[in-house]
Residue, then its C-alpha position, 0 to 999 in steps of 0.5 A: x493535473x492528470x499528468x501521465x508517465x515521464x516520457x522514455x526513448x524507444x530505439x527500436x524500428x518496424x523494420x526490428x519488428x518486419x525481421x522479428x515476425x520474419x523468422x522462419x518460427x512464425x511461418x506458419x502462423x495464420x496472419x491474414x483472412x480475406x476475400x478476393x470476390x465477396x461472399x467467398x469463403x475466406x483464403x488465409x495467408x501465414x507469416x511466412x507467406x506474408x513477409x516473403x511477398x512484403x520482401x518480393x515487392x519491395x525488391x520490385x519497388x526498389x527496381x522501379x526506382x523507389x529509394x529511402x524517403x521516397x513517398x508512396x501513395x497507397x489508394x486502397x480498401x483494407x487488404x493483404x496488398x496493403x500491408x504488404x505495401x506498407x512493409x515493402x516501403x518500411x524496408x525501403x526507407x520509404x514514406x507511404x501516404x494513405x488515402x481513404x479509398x473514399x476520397x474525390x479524384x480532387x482531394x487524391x490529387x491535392x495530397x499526390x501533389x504535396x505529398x510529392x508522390x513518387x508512386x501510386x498502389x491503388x487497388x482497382x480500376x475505381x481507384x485508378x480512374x481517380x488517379x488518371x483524371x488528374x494524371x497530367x496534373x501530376x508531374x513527379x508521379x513515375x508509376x502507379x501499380x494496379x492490385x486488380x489482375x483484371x484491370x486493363x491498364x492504359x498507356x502514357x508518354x511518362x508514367x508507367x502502369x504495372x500490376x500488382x501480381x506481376x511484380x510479385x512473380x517477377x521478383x518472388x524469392x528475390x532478397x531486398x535490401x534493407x535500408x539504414x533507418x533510424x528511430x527518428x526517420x518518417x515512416x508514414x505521412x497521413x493526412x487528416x481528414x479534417x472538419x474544415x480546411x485543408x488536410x495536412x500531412x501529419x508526419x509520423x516516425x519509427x519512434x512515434x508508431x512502436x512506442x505507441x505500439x509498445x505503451x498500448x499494448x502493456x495498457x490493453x489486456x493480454x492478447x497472443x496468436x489465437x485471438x481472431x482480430x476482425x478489421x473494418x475500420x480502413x488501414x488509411x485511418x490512423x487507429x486502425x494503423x497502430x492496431x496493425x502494427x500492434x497485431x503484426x508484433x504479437x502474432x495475431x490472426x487478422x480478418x479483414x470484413x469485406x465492407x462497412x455493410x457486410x460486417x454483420x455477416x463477417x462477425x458470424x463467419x469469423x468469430x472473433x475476439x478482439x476488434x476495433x471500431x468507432x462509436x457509429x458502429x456501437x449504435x447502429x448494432x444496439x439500435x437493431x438490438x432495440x428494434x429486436x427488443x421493442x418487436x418482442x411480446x409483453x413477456x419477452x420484453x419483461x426476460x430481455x429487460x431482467x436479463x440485462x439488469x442481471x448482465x450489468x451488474x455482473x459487469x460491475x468489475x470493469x468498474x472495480x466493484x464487487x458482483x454480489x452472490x444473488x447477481x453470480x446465482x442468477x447470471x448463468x440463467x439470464x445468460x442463457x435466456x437472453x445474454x448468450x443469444x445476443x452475444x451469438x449475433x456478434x460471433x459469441x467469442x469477443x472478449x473485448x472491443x477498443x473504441x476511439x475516433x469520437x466520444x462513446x455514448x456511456x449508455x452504449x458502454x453499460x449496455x454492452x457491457x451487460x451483454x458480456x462484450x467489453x468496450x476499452x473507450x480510448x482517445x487520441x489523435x492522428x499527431x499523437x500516433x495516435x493513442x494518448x489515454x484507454x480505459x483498462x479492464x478493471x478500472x472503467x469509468x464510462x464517460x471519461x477516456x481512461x488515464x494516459x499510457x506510459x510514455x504519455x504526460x498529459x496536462x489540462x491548459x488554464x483554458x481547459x485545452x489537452x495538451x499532450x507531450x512524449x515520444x508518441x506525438x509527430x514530428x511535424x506537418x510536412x512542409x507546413x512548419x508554420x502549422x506545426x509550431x502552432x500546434x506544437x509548443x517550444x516546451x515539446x506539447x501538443x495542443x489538441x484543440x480538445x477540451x477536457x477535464x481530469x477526475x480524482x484518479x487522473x482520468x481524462x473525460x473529453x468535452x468538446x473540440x476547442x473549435x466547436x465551442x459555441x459563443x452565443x450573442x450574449x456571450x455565453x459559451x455552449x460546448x455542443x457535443x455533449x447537448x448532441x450525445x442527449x438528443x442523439x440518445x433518443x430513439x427518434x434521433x438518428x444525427x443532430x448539428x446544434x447550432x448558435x454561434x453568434x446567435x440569440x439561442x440556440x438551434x438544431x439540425x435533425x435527421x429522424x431515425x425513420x426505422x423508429x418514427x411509426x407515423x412519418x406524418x408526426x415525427x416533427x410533433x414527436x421530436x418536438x415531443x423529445x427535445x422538450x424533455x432534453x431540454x429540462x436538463x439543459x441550462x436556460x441558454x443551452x435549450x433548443x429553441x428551434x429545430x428543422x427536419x433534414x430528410x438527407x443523412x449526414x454520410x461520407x457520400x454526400x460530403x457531410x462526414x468524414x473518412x473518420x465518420x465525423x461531421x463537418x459542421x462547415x460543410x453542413x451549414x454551408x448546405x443548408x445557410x436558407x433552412x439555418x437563416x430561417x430558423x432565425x428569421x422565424x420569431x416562432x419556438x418550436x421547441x421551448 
């Protein structure tokens, strides 16, 4: 039942590929573009330089005491300093712990404490403020290094302050010692963000990250040393951290955008290639492609329209099927009139784009496919290092996740669940042996927690988190998501929780699309408007029956989302229990 390749061994470290990528022949190949002050032009740092300064600073960190094992905590938005970090502790033998840069000075702390960090990297002095609120909280930490030079650093009776840069200089040339790991040594601890509970730390090996590595990129099309690779997911994520290492082994050329808001401007700066994102980022890029569209004149309108048609179907081969010689005739024409001048606004130059971390709209798909930018949907999960099944170039079918990579078996459970075995899934939680049993089986698998199915061909389509099943009073179970990908698929809708458990029906939580709603005054009358056409489509029990408005987005700021970008439906209605009862108490249909 979809079951992927038998699982191999892998013998090879990071440190194999930190020495490989180190030889004096890749010295001067561009690796990473950045920028110190925003809005300045972008600096460049070879190979060469990179792995001379990741080989200083883990001399540095070797003289401030940092042994084999020791854990590393790394606060920090995407830059060169934290991969230079990453691959000081790869030689050490130590075992960083990423935080997300968004996290509360609270949950930094929790994770400094049962992580047992011995030291702290974080990159500004907003970082460093977290840190020194629960600095005394924290007795195993000995020192914490500043990547800002401008950042003034305090003082304290047990723990020592250092910045970045200075380390640096004070052991540039310096050779540092590589320590005896093996394939099965810990390489990193990350922290799930989780929907609800505590985070738990996810511990991952050598064997597990260059398998995955290896697997991803046989499964991925070709990519070399001049593809540009523009990163904006945080390196704290675990997508983004196999895609990291998965670019240092080939040689890549690698961009970091300078925020989540500024990668619009940074796809026009740097043009790339290839890039990986999360389906948020697609729907907010064709939400303003759309907008464009609907501002356009009749006429306009009528090319736009006759040139994405013209655009998918000619994308029919990443389908494997055959474009027929009217659709190759007229392409060069639609592409010149409407294709090319959208692609312009992401750069023109991607070839490809991996999406992972949620489901991904299949409309979304086809439409960019259309415009001639090609989405690899994958999936996986932190404990699986992270990358289980991807579409591949030729064989897409949208609304499924593609087959697993090699190494990779996958098993649908009698209760639908996904189960997954093979080297790339973690050795445990860290000190939390309980958890790791209940996740992982005598047999070796994996229990995701997701539900899904395999096609004819082994693809696995995802459609729903086990935890998130809704059970209604009658007993009846409803799966949300997909009900939320239809109400998200509007144009009014900007982000829906549905909602039920243990309930006679069930309800919704919406966040309008305002940019979409002309007149603020009708948007209950014309989301009411939508949800009865969704609800056509709907099973009797699946239908909403009643909806509330929530002026408030779901965003990372306010607690509702996930570093990961996911909604933590606990903590949503636990914000919003009165609006939720209301609904309940009200015998009045507001949506039949």
């Amino acid at each position: 039942m979809g079951e992927g390749t038998a699982p191999r061994m892998t013998n090879k470290t990071l440190q194999d590929i930190f020495r490989e990528r180190s030889d004096d022949r890749f010295a001067s190949c561009p690796y990473i573009l950045y920028k110190v002050v925003r809005d300045e032009p972008y600096r460049m740092l070879t190979y060469g330089e990179f792995t001379r300064r990741s080989i200083a600073f883990a001399a540095a960190l070797h003289a401030l005491g940092i042994q084999r094992g020791d854990r590393i905590l790394i606060a920090s938005e995407s830059r060169p300093e934290w991969m230079i970090t990453d691959f000081a502790s790869i030689i050490l033998g130590a075992i960083s712990v990423p935080v997300f840069p968004t996290l509360t000075s609270h949950q930094t702390q929790y994770i400094v404490e049962h992580s047992q960090a011995k030291l702290a990297v974080v990159s500004s002095e907003y970082q460093l403020r977290k840190i020194l609120a629960v600095i005394d909280q924290l007795p195993l930490l000995e020192s914490v290094i500043v990547m800002d030079d401008t950042v003034q650093l305090p003082t304290h009776e047990r723990v020592r302050f250092e910045h970045f840069s200075k380390l640096e200089t004070e052991f540039a040339g310096t050779t540092a010692s590589y320590a005896d790991v093996t394939p099965d040594d810990v390489v990193t601890i990350i922290y799930t963000s989780g929907t609800t509970g505590v985070p738990k730390g996810v511990m991952l090996t050598h064997r597990n990250l260059v398998s995955n590595v290896a697997a991803s990129r046989a499964a991925i099309p070709a990519v070399d040393k001049d593809d540009i690779f523009l990163s904006f997911l945080p390196l704290s994520h675990g997508f983004e951290r196999v895609a990291s290492y998965l670019k240092f082994s080939v040689g890549l050329q690698v961009a970091y955008a300078e925020s989540i808001d500024s990668v619009a401007r940074n796809l026009v700066e740097i043009k790339p290639t290839v890039m990986t994102a999360v389906p948020r980022f697609f729907e907010r890029v064709y939400s303003r492609i759309d907008a464009t569209r609907a501002s356009l004149t009749p006429t306009r309108r009528y090319i736009f329209d006759w040139g994405m048609r013209v655009g998918a179907k000619y994308a029919k081969p990443l389908e494997g099927e055959r474009v027929g010689i009217l659709t190759r005739a007229l392409y060069p024409i639609a592409d010149t009139l409407v294709l090319k001048k959208v692609r312009e606004r992401t750069g023109g130059k991607i070839r490809f784009i991996f999406s992972g971390g949620a489901a991904l709209k299949p409309e979304l798909g086809r439409a960019f496919a259309a415009l001639g930018i090609t989405i690899l949907e994958g999936y996986g999960l932190t404990e699986t290092s992270p990358v289980v099944a991807v579409n591949r170039e030729g064989s897409v079918r949208w609304g499924t996740v593609g087959h697993p990579i090699d190494g990779v078996e996958v098993r649908i459970a009698d209760d639908g669940e996904i189960l997954v075995r093979g080297e790339n899934v973690m050795k445990g939680y860290y000190r939390d042996e309980h958890a790791t049993r209940q996740m992982i089986d005598a047999d070796g698998w994996l229990h995701t927690g997701d539900i899904g199915v395999c096609d004819e061909q082994g693809r696995i389509r995802i459609t729903d988190r086990k935890k998130h099943l809704i059970i209604l009073a009658n007993g009846k179970n409803i799966a949300p998501a997909p009900i939320e990908s239809m109400i998200e698929s509007s144009p009014l809708i900007d982000q829906v929780v549905v909602l039920g458990e243990l309930r006679d029906f069930c309800s919704a939580l919406i966040v309008p699309n305002h940019e979409a709603i002309a007149d603020p005054a009708t948007a209950r009358h014309q989301i009411e408007q939508e949800l009865a056409r969704i609800n056509r489509e709907l099973a009797g029990y699946e239908k909403i029956r009643r909806f509330e408005l929530l002026a408030e987005p779901f965003t990372l700021e306010n607690g509702m989302l996930t570093p990961t970008l996911k909604v933590r439906r606990k903590e949503v209605e636990r914000r919003y229990a009165d609006l939720i009862e209301g609904m309940y108490a009200d015998r009045r249909s507001h949506a039949e």
